[in-house]
Backbone atoms as SQL, in Angstrom:
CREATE TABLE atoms (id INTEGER PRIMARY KEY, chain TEXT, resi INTEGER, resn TEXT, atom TEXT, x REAL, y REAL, z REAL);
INSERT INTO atoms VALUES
  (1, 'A', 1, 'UNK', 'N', -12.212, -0.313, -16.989),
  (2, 'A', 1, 'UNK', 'CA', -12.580, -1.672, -17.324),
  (3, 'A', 1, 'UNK', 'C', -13.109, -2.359, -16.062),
  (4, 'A', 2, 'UNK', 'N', -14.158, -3.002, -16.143),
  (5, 'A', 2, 'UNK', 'CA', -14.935, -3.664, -15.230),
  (6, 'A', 2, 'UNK', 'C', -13.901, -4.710, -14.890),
  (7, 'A', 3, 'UNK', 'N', -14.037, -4.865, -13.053),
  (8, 'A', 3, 'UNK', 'CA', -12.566, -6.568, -11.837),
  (9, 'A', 3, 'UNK', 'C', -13.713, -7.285, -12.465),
  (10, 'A', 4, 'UNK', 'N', -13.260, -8.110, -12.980),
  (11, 'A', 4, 'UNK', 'CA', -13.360, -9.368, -12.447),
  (12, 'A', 4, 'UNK', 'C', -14.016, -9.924, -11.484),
  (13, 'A', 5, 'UNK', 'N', -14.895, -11.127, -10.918),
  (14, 'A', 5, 'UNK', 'CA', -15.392, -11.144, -9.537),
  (15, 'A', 5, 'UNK', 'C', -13.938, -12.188, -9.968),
  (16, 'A', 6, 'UNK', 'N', -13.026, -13.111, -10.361),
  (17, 'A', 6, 'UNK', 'CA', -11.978, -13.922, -9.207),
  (18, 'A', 6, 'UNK', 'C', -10.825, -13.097, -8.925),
  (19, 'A', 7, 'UNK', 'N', -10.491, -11.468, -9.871),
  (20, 'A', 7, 'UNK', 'CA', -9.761, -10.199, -9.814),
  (21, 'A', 7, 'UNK', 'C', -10.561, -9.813, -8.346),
  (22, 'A', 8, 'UNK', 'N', -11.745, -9.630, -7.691),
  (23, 'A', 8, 'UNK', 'CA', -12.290, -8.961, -6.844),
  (24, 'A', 8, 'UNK', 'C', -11.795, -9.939, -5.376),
  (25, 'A', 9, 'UNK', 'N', -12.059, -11.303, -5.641),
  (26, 'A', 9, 'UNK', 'CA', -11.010, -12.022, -4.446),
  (27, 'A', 9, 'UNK', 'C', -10.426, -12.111, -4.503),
  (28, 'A', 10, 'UNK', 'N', -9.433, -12.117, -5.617),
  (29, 'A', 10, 'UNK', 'CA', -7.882, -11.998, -5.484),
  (30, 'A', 10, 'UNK', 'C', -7.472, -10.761, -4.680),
  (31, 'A', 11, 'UNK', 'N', -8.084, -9.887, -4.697),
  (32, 'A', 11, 'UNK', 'CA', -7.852, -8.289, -4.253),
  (33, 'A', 11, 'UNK', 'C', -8.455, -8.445, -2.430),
  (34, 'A', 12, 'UNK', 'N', -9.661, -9.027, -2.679),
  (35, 'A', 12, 'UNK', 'CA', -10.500, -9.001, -0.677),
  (36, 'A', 12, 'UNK', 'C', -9.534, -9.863, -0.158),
  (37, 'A', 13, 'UNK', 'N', -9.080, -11.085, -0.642),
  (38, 'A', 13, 'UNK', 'CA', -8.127, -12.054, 0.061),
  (39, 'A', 13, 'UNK', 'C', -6.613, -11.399, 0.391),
  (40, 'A', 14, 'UNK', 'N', -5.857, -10.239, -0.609),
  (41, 'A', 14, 'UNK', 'CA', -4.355, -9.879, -0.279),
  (42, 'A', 14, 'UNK', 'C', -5.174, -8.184, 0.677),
  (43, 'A', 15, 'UNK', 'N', -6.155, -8.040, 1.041),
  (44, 'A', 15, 'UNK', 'CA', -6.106, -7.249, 1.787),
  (45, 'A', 15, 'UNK', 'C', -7.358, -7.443, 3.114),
  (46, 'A', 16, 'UNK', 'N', -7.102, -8.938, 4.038),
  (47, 'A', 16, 'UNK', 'CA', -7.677, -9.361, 4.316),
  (48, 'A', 16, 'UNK', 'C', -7.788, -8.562, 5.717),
  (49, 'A', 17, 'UNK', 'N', -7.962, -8.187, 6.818),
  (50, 'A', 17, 'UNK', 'CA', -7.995, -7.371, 8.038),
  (51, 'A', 17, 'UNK', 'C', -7.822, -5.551, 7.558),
  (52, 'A', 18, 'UNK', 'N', -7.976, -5.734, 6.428),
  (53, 'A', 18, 'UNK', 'CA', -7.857, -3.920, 5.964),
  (54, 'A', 18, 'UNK', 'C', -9.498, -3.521, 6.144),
  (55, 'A', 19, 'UNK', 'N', -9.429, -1.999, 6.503),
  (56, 'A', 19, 'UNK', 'CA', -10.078, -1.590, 6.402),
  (57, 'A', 19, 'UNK', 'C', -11.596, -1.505, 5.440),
  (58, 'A', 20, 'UNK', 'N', -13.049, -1.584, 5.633),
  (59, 'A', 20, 'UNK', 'CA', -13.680, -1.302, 3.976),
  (60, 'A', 20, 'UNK', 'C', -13.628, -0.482, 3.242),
  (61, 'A', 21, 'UNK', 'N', -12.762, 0.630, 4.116),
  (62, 'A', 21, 'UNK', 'CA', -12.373, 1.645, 3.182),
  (63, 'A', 21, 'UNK', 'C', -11.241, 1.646, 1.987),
  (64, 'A', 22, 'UNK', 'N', -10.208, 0.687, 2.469),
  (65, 'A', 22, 'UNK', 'CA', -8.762, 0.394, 1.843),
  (66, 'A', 22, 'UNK', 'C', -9.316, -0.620, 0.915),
  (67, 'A', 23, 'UNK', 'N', -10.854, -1.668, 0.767),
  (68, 'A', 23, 'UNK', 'CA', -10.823, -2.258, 0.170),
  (69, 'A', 23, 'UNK', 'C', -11.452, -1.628, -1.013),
  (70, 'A', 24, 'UNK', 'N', -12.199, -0.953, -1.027),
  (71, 'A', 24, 'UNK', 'CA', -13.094, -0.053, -1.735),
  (72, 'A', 24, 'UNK', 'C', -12.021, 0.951, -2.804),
  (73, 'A', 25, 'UNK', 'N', -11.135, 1.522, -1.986),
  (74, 'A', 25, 'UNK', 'CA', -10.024, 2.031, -2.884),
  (75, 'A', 25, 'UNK', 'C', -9.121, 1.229, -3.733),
  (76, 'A', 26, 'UNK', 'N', -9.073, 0.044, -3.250),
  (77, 'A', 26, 'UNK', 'CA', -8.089, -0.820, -4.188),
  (78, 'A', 26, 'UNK', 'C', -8.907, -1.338, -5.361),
  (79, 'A', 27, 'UNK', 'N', -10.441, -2.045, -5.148),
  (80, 'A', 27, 'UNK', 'CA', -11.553, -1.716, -6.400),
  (81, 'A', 27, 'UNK', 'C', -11.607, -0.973, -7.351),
  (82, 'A', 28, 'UNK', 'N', -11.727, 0.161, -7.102),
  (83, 'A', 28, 'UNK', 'CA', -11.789, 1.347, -7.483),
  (84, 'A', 28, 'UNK', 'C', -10.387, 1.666, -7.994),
  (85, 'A', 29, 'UNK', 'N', -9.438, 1.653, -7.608),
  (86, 'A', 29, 'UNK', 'CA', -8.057, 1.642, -8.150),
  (87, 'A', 29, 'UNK', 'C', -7.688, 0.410, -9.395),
  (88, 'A', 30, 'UNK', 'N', -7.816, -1.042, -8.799),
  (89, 'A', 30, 'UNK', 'CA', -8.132, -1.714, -10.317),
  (90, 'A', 30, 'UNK', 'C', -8.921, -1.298, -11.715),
  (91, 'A', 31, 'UNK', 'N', -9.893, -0.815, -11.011),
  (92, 'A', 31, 'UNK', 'CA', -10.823, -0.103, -12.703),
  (93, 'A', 31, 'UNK', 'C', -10.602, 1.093, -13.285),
  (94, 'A', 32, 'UNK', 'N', -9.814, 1.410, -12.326),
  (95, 'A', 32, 'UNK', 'CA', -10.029, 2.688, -12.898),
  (96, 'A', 32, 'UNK', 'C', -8.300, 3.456, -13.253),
  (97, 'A', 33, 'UNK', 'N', -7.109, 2.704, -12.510),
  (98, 'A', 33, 'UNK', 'CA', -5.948, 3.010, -12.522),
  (99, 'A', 33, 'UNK', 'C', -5.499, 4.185, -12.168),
  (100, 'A', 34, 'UNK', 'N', -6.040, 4.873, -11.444),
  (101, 'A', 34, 'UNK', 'CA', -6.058, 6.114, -10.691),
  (102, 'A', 34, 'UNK', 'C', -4.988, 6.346, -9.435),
  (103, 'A', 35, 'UNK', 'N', -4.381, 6.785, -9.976),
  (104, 'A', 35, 'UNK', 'CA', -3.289, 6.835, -8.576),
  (105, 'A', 35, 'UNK', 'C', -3.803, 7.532, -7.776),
  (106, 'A', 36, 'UNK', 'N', -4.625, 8.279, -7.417),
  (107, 'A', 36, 'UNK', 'CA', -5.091, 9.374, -6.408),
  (108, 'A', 36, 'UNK', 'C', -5.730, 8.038, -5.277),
  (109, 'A', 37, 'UNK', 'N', -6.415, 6.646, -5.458),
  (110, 'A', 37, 'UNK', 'CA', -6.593, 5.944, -4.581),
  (111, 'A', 37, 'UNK', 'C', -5.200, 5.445, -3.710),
  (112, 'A', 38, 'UNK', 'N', -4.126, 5.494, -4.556),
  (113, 'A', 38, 'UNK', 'CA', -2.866, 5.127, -3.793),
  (114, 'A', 38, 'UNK', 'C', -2.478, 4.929, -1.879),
  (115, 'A', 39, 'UNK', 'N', -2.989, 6.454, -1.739),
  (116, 'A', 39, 'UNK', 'CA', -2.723, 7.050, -0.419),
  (117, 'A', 39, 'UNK', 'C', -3.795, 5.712, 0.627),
  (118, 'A', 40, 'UNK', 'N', -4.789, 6.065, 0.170),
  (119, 'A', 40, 'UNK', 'CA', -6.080, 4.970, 1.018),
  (120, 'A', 40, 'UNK', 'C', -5.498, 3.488, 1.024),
  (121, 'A', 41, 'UNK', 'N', -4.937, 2.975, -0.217),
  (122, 'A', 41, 'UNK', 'CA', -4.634, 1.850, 0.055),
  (123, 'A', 41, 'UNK', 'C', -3.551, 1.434, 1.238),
  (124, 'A', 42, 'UNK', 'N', -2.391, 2.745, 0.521),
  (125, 'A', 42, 'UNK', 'CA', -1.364, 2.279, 1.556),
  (126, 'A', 42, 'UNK', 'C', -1.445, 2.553, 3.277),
  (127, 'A', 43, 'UNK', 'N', -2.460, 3.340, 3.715),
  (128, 'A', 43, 'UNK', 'CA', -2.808, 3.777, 4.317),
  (129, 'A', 43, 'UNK', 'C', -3.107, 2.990, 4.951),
  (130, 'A', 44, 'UNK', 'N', -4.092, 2.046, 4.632),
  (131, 'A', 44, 'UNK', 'CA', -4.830, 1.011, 4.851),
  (132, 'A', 44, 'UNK', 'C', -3.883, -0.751, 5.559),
  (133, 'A', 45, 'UNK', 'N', -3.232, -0.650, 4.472),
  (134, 'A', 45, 'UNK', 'CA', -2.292, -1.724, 4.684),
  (135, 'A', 45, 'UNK', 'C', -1.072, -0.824, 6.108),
  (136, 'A', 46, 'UNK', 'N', -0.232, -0.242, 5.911),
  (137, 'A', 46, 'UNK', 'CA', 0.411, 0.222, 7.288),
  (138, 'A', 46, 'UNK', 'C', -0.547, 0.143, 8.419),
  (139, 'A', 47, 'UNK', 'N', -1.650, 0.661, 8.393),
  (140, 'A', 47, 'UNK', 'CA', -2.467, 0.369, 9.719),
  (141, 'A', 47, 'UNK', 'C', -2.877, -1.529, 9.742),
  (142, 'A', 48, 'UNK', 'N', -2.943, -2.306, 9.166),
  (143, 'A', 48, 'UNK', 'CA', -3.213, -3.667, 8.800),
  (144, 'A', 48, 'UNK', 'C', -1.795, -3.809, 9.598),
  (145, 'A', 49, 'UNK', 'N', -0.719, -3.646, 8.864),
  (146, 'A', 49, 'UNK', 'CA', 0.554, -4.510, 9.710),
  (147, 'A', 49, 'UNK', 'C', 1.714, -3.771, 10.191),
  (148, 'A', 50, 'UNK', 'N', 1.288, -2.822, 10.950),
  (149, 'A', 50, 'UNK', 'CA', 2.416, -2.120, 11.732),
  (150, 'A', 50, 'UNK', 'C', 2.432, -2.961, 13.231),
  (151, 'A', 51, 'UNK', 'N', 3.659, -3.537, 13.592),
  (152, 'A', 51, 'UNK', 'CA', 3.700, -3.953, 14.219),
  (153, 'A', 51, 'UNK', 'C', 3.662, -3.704, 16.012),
  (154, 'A', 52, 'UNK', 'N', 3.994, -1.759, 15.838),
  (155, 'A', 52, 'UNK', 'CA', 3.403, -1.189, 16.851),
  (156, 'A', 52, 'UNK', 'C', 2.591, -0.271, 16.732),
  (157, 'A', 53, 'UNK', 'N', 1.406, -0.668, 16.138),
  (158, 'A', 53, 'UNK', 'CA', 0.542, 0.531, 15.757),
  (159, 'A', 53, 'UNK', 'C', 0.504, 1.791, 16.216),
  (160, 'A', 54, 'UNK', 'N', 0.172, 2.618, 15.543),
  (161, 'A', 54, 'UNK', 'CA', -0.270, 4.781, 16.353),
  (162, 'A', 54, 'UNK', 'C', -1.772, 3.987, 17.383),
  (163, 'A', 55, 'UNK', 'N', -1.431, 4.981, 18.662),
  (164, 'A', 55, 'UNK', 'CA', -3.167, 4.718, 19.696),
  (165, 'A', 55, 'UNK', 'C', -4.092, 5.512, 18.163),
  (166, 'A', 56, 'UNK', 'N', -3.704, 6.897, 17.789),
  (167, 'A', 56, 'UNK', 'CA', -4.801, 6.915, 16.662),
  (168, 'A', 56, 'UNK', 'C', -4.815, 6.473, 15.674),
  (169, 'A', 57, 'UNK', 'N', -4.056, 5.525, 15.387),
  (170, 'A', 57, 'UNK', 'CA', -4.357, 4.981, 13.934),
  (171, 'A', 57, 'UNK', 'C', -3.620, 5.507, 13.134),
  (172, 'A', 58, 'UNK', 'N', -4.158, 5.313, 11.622),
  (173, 'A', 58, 'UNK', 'CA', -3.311, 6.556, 10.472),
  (174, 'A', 58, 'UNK', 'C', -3.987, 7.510, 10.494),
  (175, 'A', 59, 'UNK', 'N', -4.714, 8.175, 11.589),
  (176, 'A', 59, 'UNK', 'CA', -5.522, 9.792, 11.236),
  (177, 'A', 59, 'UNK', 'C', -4.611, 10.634, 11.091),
  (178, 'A', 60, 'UNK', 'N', -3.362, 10.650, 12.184),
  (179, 'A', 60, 'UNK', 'CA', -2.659, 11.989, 11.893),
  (180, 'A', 60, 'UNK', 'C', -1.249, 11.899, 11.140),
  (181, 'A', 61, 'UNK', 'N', -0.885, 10.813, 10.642),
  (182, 'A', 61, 'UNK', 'CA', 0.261, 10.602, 10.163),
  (183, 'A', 61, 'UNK', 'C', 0.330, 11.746, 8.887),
  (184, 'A', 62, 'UNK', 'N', 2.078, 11.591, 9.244),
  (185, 'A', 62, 'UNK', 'CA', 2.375, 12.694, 7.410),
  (186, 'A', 62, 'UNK', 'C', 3.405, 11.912, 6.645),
  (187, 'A', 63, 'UNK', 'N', 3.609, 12.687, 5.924),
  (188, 'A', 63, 'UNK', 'CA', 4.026, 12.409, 4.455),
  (189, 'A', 63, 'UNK', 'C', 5.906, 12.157, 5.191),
  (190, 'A', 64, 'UNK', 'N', 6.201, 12.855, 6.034),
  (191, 'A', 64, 'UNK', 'CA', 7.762, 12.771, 6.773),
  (192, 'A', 64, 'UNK', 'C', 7.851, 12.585, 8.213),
  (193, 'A', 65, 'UNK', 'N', 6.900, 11.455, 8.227),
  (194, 'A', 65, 'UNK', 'CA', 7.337, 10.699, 9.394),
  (195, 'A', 65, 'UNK', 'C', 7.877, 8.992, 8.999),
  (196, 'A', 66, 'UNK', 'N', 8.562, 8.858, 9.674),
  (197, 'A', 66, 'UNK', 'CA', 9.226, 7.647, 9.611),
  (198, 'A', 66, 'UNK', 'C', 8.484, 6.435, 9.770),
  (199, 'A', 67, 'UNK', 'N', 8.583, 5.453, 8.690),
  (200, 'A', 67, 'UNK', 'CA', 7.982, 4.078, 8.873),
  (201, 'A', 67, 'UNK', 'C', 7.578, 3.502, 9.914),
  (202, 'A', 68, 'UNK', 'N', 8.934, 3.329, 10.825),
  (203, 'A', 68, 'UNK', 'CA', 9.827, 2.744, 11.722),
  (204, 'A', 68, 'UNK', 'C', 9.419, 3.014, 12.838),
  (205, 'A', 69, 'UNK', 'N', 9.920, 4.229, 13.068),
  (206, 'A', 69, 'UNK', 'CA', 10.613, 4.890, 13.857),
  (207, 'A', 69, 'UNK', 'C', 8.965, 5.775, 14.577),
  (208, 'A', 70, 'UNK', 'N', 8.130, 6.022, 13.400),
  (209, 'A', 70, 'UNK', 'CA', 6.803, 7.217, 13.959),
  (210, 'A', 70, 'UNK', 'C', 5.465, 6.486, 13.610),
  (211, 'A', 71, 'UNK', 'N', 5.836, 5.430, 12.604),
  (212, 'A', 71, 'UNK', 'CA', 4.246, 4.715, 12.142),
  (213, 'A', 71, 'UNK', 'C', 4.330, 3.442, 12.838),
  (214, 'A', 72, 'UNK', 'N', 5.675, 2.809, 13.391),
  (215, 'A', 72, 'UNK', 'CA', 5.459, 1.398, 13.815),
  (216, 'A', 72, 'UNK', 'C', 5.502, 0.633, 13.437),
  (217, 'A', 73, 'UNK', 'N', 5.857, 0.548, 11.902),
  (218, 'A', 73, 'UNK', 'CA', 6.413, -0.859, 10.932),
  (219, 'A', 73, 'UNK', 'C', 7.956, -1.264, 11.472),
  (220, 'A', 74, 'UNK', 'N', 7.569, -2.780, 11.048),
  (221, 'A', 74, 'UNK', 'CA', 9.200, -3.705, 11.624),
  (222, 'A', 74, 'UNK', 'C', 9.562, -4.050, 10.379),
  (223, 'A', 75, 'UNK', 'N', 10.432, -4.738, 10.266),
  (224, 'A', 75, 'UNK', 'CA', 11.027, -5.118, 9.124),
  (225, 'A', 75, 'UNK', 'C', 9.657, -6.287, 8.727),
  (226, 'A', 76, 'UNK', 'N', 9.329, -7.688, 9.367),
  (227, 'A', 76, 'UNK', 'CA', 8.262, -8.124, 8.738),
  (228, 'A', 76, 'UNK', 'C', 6.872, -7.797, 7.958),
  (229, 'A', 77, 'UNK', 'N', 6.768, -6.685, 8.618),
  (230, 'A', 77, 'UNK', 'CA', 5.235, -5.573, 8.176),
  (231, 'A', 77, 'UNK', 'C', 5.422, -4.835, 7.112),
  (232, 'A', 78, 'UNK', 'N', 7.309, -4.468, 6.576),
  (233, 'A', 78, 'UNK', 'CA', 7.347, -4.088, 5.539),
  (234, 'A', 78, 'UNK', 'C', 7.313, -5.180, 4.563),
  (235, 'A', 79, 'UNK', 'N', 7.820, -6.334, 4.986),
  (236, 'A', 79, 'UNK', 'CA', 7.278, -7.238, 3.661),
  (237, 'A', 79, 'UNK', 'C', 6.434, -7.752, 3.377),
  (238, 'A', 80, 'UNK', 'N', 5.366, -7.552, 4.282),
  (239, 'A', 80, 'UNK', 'CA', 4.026, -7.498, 4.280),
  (240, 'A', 80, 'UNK', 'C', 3.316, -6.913, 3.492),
  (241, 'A', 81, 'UNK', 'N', 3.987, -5.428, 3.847),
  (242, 'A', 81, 'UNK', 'CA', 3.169, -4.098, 2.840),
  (243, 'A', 81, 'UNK', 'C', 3.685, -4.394, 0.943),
  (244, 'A', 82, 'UNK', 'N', 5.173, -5.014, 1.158),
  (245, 'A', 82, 'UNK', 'CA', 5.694, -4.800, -0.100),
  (246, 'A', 82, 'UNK', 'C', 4.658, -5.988, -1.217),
  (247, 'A', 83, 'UNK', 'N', 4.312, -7.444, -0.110),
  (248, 'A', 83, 'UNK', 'CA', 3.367, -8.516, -0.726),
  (249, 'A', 83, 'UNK', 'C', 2.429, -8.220, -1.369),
  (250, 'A', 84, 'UNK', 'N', 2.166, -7.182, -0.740),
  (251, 'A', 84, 'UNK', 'CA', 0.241, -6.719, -0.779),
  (252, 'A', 84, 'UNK', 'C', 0.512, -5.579, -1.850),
  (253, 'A', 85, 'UNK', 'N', 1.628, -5.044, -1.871),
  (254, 'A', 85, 'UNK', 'CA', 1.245, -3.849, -3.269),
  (255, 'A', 85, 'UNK', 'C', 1.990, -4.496, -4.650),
  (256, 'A', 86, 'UNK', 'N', 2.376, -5.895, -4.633),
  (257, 'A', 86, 'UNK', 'CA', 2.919, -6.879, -5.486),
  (258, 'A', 86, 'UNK', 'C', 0.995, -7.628, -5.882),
  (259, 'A', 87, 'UNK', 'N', 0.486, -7.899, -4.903),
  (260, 'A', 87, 'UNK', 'CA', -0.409, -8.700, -5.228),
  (261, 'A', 87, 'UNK', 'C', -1.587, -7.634, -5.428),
  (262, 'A', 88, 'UNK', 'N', -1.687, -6.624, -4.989),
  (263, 'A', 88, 'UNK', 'CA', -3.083, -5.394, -5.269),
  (264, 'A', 88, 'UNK', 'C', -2.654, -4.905, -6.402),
  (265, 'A', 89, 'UNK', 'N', -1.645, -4.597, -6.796),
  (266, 'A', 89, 'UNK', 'CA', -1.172, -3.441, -7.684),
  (267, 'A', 89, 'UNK', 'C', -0.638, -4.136, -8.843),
  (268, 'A', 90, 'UNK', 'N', 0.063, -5.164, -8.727),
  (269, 'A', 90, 'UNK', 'CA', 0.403, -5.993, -9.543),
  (270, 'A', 90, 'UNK', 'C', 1.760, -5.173, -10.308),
  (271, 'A', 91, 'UNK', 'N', 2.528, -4.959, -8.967),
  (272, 'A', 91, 'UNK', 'CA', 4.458, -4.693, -9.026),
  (273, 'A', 91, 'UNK', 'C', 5.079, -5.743, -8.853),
  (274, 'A', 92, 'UNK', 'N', 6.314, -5.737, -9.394),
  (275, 'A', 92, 'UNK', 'CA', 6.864, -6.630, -8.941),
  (276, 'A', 92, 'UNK', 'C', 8.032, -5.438, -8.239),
  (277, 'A', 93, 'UNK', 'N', 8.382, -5.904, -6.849),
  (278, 'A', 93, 'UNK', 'CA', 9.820, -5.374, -6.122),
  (279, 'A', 93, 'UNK', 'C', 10.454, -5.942, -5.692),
  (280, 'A', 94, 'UNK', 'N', 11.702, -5.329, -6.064),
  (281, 'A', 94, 'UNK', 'CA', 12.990, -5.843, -5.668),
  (282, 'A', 94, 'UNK', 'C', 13.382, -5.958, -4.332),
  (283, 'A', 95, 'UNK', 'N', 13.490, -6.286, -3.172),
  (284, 'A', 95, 'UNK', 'CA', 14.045, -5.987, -2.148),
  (285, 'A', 95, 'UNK', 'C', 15.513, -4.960, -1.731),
  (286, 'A', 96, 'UNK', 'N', 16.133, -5.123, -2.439),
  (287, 'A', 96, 'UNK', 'CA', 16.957, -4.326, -2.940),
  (288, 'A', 96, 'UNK', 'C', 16.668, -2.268, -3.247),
  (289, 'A', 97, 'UNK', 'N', 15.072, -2.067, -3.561),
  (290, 'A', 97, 'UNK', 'CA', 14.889, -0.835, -4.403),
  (291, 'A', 97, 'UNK', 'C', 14.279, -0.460, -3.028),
  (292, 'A', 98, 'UNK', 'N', 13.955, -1.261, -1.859),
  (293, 'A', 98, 'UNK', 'CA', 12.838, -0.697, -0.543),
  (294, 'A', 98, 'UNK', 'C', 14.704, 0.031, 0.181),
  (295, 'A', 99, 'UNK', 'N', 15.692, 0.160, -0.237),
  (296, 'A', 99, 'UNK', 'CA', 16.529, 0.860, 0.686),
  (297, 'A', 99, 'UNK', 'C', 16.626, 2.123, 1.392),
  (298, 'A', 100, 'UNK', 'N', 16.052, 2.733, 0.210),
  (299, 'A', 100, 'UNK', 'CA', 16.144, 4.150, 0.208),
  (300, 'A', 100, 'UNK', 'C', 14.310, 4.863, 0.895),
  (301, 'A', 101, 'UNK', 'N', 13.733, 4.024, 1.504),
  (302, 'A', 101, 'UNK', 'CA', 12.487, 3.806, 1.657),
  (303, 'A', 101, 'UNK', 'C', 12.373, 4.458, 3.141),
  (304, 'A', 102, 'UNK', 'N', 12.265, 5.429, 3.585),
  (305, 'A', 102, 'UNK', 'CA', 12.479, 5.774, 5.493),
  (306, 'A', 102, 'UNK', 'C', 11.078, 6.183, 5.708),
  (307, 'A', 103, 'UNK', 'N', 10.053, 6.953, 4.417),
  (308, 'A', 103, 'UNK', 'CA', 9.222, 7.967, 5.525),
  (309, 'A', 103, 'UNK', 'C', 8.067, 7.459, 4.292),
  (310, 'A', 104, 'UNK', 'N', 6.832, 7.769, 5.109),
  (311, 'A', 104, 'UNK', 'CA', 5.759, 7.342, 4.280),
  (312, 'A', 104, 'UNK', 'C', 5.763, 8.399, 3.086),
  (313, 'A', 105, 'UNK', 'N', 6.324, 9.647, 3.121),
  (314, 'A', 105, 'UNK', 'CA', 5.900, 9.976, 1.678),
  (315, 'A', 105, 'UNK', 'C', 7.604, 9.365, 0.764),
  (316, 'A', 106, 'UNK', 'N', 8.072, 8.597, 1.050),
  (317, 'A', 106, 'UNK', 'CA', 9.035, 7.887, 0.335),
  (318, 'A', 106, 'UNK', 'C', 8.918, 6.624, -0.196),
  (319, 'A', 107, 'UNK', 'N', 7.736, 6.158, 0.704),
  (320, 'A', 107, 'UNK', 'CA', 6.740, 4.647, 0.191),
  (321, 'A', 107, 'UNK', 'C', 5.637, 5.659, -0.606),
  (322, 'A', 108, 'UNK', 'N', 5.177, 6.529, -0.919),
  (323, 'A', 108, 'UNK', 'CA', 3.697, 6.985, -1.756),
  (324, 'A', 108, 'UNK', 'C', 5.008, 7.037, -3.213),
  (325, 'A', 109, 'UNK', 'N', 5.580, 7.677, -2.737),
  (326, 'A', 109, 'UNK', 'CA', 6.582, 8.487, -4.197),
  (327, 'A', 109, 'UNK', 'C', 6.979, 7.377, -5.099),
  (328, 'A', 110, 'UNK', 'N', 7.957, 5.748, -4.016),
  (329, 'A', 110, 'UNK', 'CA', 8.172, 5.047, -4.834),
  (330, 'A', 110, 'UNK', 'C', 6.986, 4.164, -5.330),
  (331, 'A', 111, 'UNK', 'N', 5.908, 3.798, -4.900),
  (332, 'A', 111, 'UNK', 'CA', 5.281, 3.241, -5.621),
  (333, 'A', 111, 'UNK', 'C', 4.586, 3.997, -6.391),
  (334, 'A', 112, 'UNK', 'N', 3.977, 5.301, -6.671),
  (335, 'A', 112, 'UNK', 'CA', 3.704, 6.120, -7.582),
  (336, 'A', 112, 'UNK', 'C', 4.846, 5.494, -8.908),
  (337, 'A', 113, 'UNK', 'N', 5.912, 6.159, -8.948),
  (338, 'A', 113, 'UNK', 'CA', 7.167, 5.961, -9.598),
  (339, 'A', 113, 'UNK', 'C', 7.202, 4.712, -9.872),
  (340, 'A', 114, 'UNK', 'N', 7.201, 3.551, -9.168),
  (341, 'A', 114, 'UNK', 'CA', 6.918, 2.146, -9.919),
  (342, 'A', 114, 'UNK', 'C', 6.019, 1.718, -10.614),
  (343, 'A', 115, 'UNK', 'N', 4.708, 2.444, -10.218),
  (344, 'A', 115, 'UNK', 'CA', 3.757, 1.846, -11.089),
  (345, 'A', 115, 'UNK', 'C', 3.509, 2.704, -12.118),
  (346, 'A', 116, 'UNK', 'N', 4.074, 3.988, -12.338),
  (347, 'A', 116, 'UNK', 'CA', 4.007, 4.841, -13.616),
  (348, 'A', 116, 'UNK', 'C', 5.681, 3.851, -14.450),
  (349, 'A', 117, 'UNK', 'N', 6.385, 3.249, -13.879),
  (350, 'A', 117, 'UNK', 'CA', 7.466, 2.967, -14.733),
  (351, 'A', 117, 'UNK', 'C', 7.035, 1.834, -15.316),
  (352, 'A', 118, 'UNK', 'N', 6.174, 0.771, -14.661),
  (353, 'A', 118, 'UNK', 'CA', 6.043, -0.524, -15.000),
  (354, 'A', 118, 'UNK', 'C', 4.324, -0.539, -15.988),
  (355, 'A', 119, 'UNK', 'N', 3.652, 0.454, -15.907),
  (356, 'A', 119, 'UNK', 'CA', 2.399, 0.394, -16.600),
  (357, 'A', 119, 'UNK', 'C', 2.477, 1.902, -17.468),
  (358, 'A', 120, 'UNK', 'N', 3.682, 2.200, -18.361),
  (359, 'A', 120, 'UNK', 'CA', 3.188, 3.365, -19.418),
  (360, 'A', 120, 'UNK', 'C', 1.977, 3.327, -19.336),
  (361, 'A', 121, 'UNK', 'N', 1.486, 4.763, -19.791),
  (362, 'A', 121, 'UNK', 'CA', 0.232, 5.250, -20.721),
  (363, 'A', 121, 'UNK', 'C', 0.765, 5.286, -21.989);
């Protein structure tokens, strides 16, 4: 289904210093509901607000490295990330459900898993 152009700023405005690549995937992810854009978005947003960024960026990150601890998110940058996949994705989260949350493939899995729980096919 064809964004919206005030769906298309609602989307450029909650991912404002992201990449054109992260914005292009979240587009493309509205129309099309494709989780395979997932990775780019979040990708996109951790490099947007990690508070001690990687010198390379997200090029070499994996799936079991730590938020924290290997990507450089603080506690504010995660509620940053959690805003932006509330306002791109259109989740609602609990603060409460980010506990169990340590390594980036534990942020891909749960929001996979949230947004297959909250949008049946």
């Amino acid at each position: 289904m064809p964004v919206s152009e005030e769906r298309k700023q609602d989307i450029t405005k909650s991912l404002k210093r992201c990449s054109e690549e992260t914005l292009a995937a979240a587009l493309r992810f509205e129309e099309t509901k494709n989780l395979d854009e997932l990775d780019a978005i979040i990708l996109g947003v951790l490099a947007r607000d990690a508070a001690n960024p990687r010198p390379d960026g997200m090029a070499s990150v994996t799936d079991d490295m730590k938020l924290v601890e290997d990507i450089g998110m603080d506690s504010f940058g995660m509620i940053e990330v959690v805003m932006t996949a509330e306002e791109v994705l259109g989740l609602t989260i609990a603060t409460e459900e980010l506990g169990s949350i340590v390594t980036l493939g534990d942020l891909k899995k749960f929001l996979r898993t949230k947004f297959g729980a909250s949008n049946p096919s």
